[in-house]
C-alpha positions as CSV (number, residue, x, y, z in Angstrom):
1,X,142.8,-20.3,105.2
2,X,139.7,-20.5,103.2
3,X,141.3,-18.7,100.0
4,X,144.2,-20.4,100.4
5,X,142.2,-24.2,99.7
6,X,140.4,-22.3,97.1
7,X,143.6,-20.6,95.1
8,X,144.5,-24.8,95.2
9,X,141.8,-25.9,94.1
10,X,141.1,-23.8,91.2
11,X,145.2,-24.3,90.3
12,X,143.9,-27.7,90.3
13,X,140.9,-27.2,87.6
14,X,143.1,-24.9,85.2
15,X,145.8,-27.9,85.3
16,X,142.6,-30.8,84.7
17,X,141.5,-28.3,82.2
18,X,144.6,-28.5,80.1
19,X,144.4,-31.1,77.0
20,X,148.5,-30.8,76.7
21,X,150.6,-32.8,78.3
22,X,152.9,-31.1,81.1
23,X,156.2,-30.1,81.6
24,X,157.2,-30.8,85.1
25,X,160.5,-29.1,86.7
26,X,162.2,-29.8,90.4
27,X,164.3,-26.8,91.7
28,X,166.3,-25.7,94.7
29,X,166.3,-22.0,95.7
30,X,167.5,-19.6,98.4
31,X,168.5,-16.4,99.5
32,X,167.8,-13.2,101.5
33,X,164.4,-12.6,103.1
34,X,163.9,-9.0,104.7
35,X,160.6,-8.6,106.3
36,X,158.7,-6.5,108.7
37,X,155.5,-7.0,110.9
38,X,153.4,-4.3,110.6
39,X,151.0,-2.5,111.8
40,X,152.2,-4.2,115.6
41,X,151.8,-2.2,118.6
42,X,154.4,-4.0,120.8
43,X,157.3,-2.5,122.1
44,X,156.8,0.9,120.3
45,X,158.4,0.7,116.9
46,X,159.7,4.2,116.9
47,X,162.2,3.3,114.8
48,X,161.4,0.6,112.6
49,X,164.2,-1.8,110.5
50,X,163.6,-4.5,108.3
51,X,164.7,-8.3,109.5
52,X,167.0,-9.4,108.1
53,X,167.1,-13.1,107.1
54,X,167.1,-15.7,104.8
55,X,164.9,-18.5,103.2
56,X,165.7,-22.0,101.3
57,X,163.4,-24.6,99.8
58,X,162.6,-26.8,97.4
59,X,160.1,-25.7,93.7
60,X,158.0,-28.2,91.6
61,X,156.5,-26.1,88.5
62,X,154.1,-27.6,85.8
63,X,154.1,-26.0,82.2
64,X,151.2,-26.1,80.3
65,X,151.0,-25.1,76.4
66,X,154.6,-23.6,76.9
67,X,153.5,-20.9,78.9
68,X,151.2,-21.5,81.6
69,X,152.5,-22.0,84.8
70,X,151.5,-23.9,87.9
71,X,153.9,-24.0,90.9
72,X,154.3,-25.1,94.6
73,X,157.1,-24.6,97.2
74,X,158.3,-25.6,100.7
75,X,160.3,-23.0,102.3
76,X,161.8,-22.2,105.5
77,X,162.1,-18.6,105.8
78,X,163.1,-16.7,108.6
79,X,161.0,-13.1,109.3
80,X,160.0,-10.7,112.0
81,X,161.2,-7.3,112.8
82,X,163.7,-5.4,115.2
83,X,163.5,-1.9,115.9
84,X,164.7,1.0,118.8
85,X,162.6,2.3,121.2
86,X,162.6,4.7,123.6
87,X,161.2,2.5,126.4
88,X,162.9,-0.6,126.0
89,X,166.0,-0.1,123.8
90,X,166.7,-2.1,121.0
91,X,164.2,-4.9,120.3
92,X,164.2,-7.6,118.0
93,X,161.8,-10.8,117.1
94,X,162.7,-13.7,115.0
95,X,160.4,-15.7,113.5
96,X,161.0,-19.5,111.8
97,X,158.1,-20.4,109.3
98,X,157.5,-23.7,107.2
99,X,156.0,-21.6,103.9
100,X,154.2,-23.4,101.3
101,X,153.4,-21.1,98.9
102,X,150.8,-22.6,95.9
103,X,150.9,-20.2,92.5
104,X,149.4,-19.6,89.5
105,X,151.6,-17.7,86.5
106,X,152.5,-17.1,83.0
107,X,156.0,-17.9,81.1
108,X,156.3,-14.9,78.9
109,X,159.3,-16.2,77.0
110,X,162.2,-19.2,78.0
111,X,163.6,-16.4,80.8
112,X,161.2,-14.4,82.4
113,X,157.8,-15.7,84.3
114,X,155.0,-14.0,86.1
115,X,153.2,-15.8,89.3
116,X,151.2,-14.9,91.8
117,X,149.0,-17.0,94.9
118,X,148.7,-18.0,98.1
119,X,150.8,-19.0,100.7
120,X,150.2,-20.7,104.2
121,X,152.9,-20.9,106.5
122,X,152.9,-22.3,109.9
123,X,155.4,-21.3,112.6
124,X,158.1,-23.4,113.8
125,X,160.1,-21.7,116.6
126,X,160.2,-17.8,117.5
127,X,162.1,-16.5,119.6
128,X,162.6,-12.7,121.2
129,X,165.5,-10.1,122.0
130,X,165.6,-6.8,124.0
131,X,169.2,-5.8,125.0
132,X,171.1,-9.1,124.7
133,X,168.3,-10.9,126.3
134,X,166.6,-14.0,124.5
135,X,163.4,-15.6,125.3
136,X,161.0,-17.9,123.6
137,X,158.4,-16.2,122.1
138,X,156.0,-18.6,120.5
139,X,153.4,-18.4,123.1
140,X,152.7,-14.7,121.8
141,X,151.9,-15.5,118.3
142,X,149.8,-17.6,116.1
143,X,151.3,-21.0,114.7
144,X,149.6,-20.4,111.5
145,X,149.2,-17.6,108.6
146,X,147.9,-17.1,105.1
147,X,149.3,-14.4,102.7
148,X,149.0,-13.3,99.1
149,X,152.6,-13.7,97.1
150,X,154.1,-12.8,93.8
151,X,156.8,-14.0,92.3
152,X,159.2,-12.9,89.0
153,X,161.6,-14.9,88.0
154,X,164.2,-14.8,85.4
155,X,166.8,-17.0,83.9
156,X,169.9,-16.7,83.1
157,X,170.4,-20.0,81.4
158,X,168.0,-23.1,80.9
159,X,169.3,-24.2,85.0
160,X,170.1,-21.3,86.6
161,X,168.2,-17.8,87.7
162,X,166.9,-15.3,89.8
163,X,163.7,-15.1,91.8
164,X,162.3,-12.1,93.9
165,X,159.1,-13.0,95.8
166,X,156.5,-10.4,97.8
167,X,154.0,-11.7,100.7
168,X,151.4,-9.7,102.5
169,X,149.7,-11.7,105.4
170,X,146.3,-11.4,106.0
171,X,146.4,-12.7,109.2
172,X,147.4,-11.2,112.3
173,X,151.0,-12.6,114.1
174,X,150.3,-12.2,117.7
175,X,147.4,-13.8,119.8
176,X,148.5,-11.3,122.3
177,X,146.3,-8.9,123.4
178,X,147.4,-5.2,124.5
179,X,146.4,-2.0,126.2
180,X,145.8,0.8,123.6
181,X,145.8,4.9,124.8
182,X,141.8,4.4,126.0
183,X,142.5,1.9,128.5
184,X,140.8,-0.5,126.3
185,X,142.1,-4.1,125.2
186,X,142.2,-4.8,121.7
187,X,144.0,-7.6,119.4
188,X,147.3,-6.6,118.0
189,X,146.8,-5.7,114.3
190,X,150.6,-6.6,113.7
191,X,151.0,-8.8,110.1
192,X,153.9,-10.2,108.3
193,X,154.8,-8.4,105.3
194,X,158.2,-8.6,103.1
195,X,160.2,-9.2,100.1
196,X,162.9,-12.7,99.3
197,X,165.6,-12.2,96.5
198,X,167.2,-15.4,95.7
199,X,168.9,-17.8,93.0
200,X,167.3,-21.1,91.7
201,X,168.3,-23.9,90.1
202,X,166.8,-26.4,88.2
203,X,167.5,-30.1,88.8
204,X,167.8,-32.3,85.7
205,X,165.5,-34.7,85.5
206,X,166.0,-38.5,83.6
């Protein structure tokens, strides 16, 4: 949480900083969202596959001297992870997150831009399946979680593109603790990690 308020506050002095005025730009965006929590030692994971989901939100992007690039996002993305084990068959986890992902990039020409930042998301609902069975699973995880992202993004014409995004939490999922092969109880290491691909659009604004 602490790098995330600084990543926004030093987005903040390199946009103060600037003696241009801005371009400002509103989008909409969506797509697929495959994910995976890793490094979790709940229910096995002998055979690990990625969630598959989706995301949607909303973009507002400052340009400054043509090429440097400030943007924010609100997105609801859904992630977790499903996989087959030999204990308890197959066994999936669906998580709902409110992202708001803050970055910092460069417009190497009218098409294609380069970002990268932070992101803090905060979970809405979760819910688990084993065999057919769903339960609520919020109580086992943490409502909140800050991750590294990049972003590309290229355009296909002054409105309409495509964006593929990357996120690496560093913070764990679960607030579950568990029994490792010692006997001993430990923290679950378990952290969101995963990939969007998506289109955007820019709104025209008067």
């Amino acid at each position: 949480m602490k790098t995330f308020g600084k990543f926004i506050i030093t987005a903040l002095l390199i946009a103060l900083s600037q003696n241009t005025m801005a371009q400002f730009e509103v989008g909409l965006h969506g797509g697929y969202s495959g994910h995976w929590i890793l490094d979790t030692a709940l229910n096995g994971n002998e055979s690990i596959h990625p969630h598959n989901g989706y995301y949607a939100g909303i973009i507002g992007s400052c340009t400054f001297n043509n090429d440097i690039l400030i943007e924010t996002q609100i997105n609801y993305a859904s992630k977790g992870h499903s996989d087959i084990s030999m204990n308890d068959g197959h066994y999936k986890r669906d998580l709902y997150y409110l992202d708001i992902p803050v970055f910092i990039g460069y417009r190497l020409n009218w098409r294609l831009s380069l970002m990268a930042g932070a992101q803090f998301g905060y979970l809405l609902r979760a819910k688990k399946s084993t065999e057919g069975n769903v339960i609520d699973g919020r109580d086992d995880c943490y409502p909140c979680n800050a991750s590294l992202v990049g972003q590309c993004t290229f355009m296909f014409t002054d409105r309409f593109g495509l964006n593929a995004t990357f996120d690496y939490a560093l913070t764990r999922t679960f607030n579950r603790p568990y029994t490792n092969n010692d006997g001993k109880i430990e923290e679950d290491p378990g952290h969101n990690i995963g990939f969007q691909v998506g289109i955007c659009y820019k709104l025209e604004i008067d």
